[in-house]
C-alpha atoms as a printed R data frame, in Angstrom:
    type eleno elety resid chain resno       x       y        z
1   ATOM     1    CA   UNK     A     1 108.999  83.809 -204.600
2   ATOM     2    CA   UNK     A     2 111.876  86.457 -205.498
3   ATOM     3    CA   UNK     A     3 114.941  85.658 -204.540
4   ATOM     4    CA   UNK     A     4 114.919  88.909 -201.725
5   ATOM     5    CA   UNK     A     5 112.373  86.708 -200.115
6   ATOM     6    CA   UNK     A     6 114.298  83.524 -200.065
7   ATOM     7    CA   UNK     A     7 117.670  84.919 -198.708
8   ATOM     8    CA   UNK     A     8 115.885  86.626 -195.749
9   ATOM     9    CA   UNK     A     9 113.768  82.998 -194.848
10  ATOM    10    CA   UNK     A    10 117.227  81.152 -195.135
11  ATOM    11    CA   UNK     A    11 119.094  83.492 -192.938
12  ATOM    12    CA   UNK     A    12 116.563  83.243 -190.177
13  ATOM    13    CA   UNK     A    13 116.463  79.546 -189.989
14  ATOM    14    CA   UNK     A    14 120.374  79.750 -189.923
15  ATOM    15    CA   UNK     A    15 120.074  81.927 -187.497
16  ATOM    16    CA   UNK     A    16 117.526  80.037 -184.961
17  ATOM    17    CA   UNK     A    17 119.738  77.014 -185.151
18  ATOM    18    CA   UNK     A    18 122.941  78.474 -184.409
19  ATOM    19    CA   UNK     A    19 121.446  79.636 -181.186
20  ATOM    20    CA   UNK     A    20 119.838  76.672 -180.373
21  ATOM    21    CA   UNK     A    21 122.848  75.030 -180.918
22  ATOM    22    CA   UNK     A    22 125.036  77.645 -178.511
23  ATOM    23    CA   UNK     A    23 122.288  76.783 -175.577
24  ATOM    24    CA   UNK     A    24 122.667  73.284 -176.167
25  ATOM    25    CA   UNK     A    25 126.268  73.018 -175.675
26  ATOM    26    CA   UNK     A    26 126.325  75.288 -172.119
27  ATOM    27    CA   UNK     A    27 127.007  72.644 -169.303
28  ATOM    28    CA   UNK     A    28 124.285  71.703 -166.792
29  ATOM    29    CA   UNK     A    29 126.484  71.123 -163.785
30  ATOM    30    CA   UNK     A    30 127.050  75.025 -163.189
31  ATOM    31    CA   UNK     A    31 130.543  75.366 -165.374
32  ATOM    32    CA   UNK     A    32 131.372  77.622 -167.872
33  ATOM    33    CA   UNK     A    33 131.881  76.816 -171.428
34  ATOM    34    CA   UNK     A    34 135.445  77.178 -171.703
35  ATOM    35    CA   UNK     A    35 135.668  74.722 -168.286
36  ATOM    36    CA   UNK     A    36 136.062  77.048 -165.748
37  ATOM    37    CA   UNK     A    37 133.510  76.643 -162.839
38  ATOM    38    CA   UNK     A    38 130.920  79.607 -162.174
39  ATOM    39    CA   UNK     A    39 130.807  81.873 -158.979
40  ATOM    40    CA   UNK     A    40 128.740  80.429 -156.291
41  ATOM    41    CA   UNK     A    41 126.969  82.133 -153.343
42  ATOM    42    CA   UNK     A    42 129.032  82.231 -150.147
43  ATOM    43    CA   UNK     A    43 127.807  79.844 -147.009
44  ATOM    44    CA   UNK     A    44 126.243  82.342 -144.663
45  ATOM    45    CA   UNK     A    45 127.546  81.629 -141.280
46  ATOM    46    CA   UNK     A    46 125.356  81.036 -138.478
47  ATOM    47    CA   UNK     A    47 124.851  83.696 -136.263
48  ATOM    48    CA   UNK     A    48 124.719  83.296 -132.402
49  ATOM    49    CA   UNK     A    49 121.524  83.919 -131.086
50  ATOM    50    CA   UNK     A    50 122.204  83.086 -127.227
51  ATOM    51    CA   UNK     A    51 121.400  86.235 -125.198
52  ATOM    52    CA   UNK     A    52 124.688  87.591 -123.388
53  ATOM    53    CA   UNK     A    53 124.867  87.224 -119.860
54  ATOM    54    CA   UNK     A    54 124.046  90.220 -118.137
55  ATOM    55    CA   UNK     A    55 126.222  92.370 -116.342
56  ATOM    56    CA   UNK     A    56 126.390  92.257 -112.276
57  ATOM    57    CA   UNK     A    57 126.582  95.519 -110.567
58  ATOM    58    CA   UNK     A    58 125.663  96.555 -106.586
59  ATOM    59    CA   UNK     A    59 122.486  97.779 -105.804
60  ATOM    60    CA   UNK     A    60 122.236 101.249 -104.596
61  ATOM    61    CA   UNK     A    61 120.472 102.387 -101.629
62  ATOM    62    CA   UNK     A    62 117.657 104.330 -103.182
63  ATOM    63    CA   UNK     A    63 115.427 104.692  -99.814
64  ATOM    64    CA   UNK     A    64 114.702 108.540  -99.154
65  ATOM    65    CA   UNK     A    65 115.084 109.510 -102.385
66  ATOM    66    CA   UNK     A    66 112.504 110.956 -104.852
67  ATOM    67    CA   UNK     A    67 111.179 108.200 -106.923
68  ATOM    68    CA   UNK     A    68 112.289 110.173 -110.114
69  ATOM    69    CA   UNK     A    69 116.082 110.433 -109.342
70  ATOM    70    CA   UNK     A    70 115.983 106.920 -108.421
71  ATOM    71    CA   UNK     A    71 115.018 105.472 -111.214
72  ATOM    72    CA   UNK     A    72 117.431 108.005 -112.895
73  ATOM    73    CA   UNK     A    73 120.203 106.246 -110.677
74  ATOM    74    CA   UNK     A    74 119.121 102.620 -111.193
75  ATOM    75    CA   UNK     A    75 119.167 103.342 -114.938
76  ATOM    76    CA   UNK     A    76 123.084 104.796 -114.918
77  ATOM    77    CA   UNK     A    77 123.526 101.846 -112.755
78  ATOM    78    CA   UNK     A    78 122.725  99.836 -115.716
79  ATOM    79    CA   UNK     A    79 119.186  98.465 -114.580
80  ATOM    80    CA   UNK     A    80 116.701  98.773 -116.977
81  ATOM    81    CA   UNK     A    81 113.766  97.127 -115.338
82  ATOM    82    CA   UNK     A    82 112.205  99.630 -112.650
83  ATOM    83    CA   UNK     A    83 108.567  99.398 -111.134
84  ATOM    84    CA   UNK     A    84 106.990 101.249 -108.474
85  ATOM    85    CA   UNK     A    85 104.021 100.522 -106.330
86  ATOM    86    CA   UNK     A    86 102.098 102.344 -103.449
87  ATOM    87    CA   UNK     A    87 103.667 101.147  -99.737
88  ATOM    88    CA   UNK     A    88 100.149 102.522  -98.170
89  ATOM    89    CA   UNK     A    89  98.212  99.936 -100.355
90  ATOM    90    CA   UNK     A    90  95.970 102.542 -101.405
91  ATOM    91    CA   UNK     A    91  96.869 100.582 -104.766
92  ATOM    92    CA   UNK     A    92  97.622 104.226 -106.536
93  ATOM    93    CA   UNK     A    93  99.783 104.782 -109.753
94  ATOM    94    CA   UNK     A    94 103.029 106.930 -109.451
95  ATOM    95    CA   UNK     A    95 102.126 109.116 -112.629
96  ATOM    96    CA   UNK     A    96 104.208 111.799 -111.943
97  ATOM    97    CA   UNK     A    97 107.468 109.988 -110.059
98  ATOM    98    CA   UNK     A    98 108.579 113.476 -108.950
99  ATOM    99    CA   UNK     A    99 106.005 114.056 -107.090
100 ATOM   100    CA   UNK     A   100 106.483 110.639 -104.710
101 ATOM   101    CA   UNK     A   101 109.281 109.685 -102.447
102 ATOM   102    CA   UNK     A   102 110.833 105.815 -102.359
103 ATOM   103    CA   UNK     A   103 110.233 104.196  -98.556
104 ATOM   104    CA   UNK     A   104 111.545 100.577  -99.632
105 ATOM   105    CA   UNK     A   105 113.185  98.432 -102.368
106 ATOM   106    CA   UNK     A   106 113.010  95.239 -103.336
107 ATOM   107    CA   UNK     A   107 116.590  94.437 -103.759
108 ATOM   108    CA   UNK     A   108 118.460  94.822 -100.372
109 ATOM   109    CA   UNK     A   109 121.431  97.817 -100.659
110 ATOM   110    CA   UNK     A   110 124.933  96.808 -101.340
111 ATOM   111    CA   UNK     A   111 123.888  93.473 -102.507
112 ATOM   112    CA   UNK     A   112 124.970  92.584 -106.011
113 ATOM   113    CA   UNK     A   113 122.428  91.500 -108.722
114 ATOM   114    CA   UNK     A   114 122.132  91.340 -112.673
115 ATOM   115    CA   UNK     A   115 121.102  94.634 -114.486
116 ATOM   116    CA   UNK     A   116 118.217  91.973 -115.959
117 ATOM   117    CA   UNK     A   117 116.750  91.921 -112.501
118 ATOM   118    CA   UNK     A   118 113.671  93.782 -112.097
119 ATOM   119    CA   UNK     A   119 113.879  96.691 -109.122
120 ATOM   120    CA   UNK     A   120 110.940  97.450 -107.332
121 ATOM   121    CA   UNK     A   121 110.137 100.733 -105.235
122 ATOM   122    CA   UNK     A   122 107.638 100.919 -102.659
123 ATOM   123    CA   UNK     A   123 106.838 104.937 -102.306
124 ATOM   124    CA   UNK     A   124 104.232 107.389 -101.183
125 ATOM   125    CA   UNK     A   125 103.497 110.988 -102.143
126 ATOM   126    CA   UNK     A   126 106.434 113.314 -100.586
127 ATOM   127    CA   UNK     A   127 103.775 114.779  -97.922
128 ATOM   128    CA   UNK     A   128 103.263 111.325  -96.762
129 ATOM   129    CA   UNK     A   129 104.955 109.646  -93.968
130 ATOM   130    CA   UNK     A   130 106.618 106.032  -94.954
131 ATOM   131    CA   UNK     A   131 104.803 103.029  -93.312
132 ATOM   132    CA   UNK     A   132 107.401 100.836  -90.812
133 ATOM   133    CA   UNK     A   133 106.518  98.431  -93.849
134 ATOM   134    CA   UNK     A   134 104.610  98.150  -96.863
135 ATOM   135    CA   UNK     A   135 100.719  97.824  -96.624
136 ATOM   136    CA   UNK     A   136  99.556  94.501  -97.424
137 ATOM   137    CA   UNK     A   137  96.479  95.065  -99.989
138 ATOM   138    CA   UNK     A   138  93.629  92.879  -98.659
139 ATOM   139    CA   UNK     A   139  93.394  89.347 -100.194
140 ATOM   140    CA   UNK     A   140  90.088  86.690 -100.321
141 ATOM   141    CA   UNK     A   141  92.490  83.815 -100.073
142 ATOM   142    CA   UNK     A   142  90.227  81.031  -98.223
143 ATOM   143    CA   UNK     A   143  87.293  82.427  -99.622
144 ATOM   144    CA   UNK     A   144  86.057  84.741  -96.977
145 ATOM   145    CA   UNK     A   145  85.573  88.368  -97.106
146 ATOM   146    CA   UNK     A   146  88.978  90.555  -95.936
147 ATOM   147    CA   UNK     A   147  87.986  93.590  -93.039
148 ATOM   148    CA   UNK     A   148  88.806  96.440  -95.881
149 ATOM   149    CA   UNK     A   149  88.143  98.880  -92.936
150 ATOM   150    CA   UNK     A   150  90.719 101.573  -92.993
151 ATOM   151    CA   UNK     A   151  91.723 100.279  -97.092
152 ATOM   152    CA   UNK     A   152  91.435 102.184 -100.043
153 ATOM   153    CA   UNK     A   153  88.086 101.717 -101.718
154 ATOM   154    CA   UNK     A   154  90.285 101.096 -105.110
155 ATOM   155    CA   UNK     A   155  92.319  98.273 -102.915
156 ATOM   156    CA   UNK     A   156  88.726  96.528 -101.879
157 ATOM   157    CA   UNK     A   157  87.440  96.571 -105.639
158 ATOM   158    CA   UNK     A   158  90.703  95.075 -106.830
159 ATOM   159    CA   UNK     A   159  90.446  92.405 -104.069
160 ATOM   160    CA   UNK     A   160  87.099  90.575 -105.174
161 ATOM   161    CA   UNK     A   161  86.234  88.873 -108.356
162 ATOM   162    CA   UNK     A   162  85.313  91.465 -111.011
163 ATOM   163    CA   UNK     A   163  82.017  90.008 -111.406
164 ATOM   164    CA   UNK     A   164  81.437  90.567 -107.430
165 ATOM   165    CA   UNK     A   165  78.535  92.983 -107.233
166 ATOM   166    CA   UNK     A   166  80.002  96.226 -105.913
167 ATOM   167    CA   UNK     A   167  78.263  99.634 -104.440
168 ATOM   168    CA   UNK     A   168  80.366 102.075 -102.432
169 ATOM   169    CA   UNK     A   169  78.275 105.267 -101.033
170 ATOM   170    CA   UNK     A   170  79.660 108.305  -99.119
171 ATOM   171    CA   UNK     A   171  79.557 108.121  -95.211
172 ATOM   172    CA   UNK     A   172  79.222 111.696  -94.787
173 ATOM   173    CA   UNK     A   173  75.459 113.309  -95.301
174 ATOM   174    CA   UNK     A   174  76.901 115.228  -98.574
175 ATOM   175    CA   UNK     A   175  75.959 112.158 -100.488
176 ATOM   176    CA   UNK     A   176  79.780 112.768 -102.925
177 ATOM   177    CA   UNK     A   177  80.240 110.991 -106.104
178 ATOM   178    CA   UNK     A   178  82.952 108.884 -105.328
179 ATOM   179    CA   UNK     A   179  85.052 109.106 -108.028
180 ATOM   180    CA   UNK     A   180  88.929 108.485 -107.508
181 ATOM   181    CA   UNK     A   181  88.536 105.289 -105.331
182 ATOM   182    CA   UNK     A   182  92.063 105.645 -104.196
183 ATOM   183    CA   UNK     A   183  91.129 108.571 -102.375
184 ATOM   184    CA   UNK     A   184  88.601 106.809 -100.293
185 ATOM   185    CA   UNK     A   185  89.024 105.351  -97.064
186 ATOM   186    CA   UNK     A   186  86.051 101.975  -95.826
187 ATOM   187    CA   UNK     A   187  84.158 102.621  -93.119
188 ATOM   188    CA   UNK     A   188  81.799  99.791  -92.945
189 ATOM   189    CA   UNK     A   189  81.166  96.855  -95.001
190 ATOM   190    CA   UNK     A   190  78.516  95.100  -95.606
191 ATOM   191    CA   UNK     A   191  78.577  91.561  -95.379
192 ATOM   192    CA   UNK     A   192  81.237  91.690  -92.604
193 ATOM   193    CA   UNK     A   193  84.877  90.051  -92.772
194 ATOM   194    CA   UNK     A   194  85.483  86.921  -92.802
195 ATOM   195    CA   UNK     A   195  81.713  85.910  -94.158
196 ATOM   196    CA   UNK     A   196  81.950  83.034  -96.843
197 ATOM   197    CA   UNK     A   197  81.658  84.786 -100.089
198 ATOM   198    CA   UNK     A   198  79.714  82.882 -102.350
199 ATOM   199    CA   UNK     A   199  79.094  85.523 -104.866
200 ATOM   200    CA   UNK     A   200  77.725  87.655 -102.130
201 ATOM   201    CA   UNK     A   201  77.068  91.339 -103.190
202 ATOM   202    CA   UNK     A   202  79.484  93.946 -101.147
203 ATOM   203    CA   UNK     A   203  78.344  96.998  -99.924
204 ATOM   204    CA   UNK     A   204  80.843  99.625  -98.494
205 ATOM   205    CA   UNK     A   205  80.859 102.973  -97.353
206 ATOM   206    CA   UNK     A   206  83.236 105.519  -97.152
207 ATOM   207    CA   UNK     A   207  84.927 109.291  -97.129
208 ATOM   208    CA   UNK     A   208  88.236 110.743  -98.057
209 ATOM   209    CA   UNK     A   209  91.296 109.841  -96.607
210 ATOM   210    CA   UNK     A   210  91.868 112.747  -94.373
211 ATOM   211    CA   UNK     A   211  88.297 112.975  -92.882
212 ATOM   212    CA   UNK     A   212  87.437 110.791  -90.020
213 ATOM   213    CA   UNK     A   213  84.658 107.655  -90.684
């Protein structure tokens, strides 16, 4: 072996233990070499996740005034939670709020509430004349049939179980499709109210709301 060949082989073993040697003399318990202590990761401090209360502020009077700028009030008000429903119980959506007018609120006027409470506006279409009080949609509580005379056909539908059988046919002799069931008014009902209901198929007919049964 020349002696190029030797030199190199003794420097690398040299070499491998004086690094073995520097790892084994660094400290275990997170110090430096020189006895100074190494940086550690600051604590994180808890945050607090309890909701803040919500403000209290008095509750306009929004009746008479288009659905739309109401709900633009309520929301400069500070309440963020706004529904709407349909005070003739026709059970119809308010799609386009400027087209419907608000006849009564669930929070009374001048009262004072938290902007987390929900406000509720019962409205009708701004051709439409307010009802003294909200229309109650029919209900099978007791397990009889409700008189949907006079109701919307959408109201009736929503009333029964969803596996009820259901037909609805026009009253008229034009024999319409009846399509937009909130448009359509019951004239008869077949079995009649307050029959047990028993699974009972329901047969209705009906016509558009301004046309007479």
């Amino acid at each position: 072996m020349g002696e190029y060949v030797r030199t190199r082989i003794i420097s690398a073993v040299l070499l491998t233990v004086g690094v073995g040697g520097v790892a084994a003399c660094q400290p275990t318990d997170g110090s430096k070499a020189d006895g100074t202590s190494a940086p550690t990761a600051a604590a994180s401090t808890p945050k607090d996740d309890k909701p803040t209360a919500a403000e209290r502020k008095t509750v306009p009077d929004f009746v008479g005034m288009g659905l739309q700028s109401a709900q633009d009030k309520a929301q400069k008000q500070g309440f963020r939670s706004l529904r709407s429903h349909d005070s003739l119980g026709r059970d119809r959506h308010q799609i386009l709020d400027r087209d419907w007018k608000v006849c009564s609120q669930n929070m009374r006027a001048g009262t004072t509430a938290g902007t987390d409470t929900t406000l509720d506006f019962g409205s009708v279409k701004l051709a439409e004349t307010c009802p003294s009080k909200d229309v109650a949609a029919p209900s099978t509580a007791g397990g009889k049939i409700p008189d949907f005379t006079g109701k919307s056909v959408k109201a009736a539908r929503a009333a029964l179980d969803p596996g009820t059988s259901f037909t609805v046919k026009d009253a008229s002799d034009a024999r319409r499709w009846i399509l937009v069931e909130s448009n359509w008014k019951v004239c008869t009902q077949s079995p009649a109210a307050g029959t047990a209901l028993r699974g009972r198929p329901v047969e209705l007919t009906a016509v558009k709301f301004d046309e007479p049964c």
